[in-house]
C-alpha positions in Angstrom: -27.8 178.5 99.4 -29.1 176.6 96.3 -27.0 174.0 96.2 -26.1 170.4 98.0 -23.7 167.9 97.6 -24.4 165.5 95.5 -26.1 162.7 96.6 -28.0 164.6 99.2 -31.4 162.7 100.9 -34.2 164.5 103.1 -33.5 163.3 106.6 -35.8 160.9 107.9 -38.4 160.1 110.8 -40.3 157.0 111.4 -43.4 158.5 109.1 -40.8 159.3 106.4 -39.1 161.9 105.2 -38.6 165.0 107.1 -39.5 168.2 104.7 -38.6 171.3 105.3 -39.9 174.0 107.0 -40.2 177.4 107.5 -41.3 178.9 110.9 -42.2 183.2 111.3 -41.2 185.1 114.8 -43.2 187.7 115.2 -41.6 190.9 117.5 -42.9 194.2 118.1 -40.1 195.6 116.2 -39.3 192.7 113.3 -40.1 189.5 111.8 -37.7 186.8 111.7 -38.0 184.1 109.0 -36.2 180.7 108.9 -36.3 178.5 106.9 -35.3 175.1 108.2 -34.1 171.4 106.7 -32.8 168.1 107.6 -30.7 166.0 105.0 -28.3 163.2 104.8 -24.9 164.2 103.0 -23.6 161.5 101.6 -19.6 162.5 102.9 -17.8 162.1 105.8 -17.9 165.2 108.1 -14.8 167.2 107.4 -15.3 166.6 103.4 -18.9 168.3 104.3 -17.1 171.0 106.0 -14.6 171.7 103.6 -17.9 171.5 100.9 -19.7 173.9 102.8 -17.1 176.4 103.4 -15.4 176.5 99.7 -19.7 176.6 97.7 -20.7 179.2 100.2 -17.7 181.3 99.6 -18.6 181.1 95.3 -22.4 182.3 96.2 -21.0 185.2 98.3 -21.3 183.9 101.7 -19.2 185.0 104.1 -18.0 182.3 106.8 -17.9 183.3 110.3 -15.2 181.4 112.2 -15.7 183.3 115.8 -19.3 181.7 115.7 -18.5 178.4 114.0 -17.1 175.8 116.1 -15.8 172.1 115.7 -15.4 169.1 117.6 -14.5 165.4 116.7 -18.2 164.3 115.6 -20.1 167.6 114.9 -19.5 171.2 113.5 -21.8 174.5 113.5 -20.9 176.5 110.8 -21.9 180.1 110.0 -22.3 182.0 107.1 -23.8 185.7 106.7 -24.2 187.4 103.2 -23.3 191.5 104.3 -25.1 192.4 101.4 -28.5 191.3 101.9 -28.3 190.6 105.7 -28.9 186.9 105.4 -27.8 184.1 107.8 -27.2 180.2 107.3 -26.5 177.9 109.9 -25.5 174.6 109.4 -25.1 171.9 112.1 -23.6 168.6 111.4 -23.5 165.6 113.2 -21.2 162.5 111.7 -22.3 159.2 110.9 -18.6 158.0 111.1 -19.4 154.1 110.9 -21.0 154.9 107.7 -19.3 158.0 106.1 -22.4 160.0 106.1 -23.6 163.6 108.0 -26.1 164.5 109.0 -27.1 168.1 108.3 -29.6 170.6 110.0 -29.5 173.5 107.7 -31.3 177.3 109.0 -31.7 180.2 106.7 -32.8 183.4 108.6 -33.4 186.5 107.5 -34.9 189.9 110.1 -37.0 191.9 108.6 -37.3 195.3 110.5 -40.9 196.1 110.9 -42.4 199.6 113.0 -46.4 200.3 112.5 -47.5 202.6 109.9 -47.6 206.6 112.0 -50.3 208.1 110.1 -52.9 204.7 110.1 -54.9 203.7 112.9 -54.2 201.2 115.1 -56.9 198.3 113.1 -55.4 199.4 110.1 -52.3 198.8 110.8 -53.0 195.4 112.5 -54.8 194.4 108.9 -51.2 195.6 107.0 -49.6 193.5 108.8 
């Protein structure tokens, strides 16, 4: 996911713009990553759809329609790469009045994680 409309702006609070982010889940058994961003896409909502689905599909991202789902103003969008176990999710909300959408884009990846047998327990927690 390397690549945005053109155009694109960081999404903005009253201090400014919003960067992104990425937050860590820790589980006894794996560590989910995502990384997380809010931008401004300078289209109207189904042109960002149609954007989203066609650029994904050229970088091997496979859209998932049975967890997507669309309604007048807004979209969530999936995407999963089977290769490498990655997941995008995209929600968009439509500035109609102004031809612009609003984009909150998540990139998570699991990592499967399972203490090392043969190390003691303080080991282990200094590994990790």
């Amino acid at each position: 996911m390397n690549q945005m409309p053109q155009g694109v702006m960081l999404g903005e609070t009253g201090e400014g713009p919003f960067s992104p982010y990425c937050d860590l889940i820790l589980k006894n058994d794996q560590t989910i990553q995502a990384i997380v961003g809010w931008f401004i896409i300078p289209l109207a909502l189904s042109e960002t759809i149609a954007w989203y689905q066609v650029e994904m599909a050229k970088q091997d991202w496979a859209y998932q329609a049975d967890k997507s789902s669309r309604l007048a103003e807004s979209a969530i969008l999936r995407f999963e790469q089977l290769t490498t176990s990655l997941r995008a999710m995209i929600d968009l909300r439509a500035r109609s009045h102004i031809l612009q959408t609003d984009a909150m884009i998540r990139r998570i990846v699991v990592h499967p994680w399972a203490p090392v047998a043969e190390q003691p327990l303080e080991l282990t927690a200094e590994i990790a």
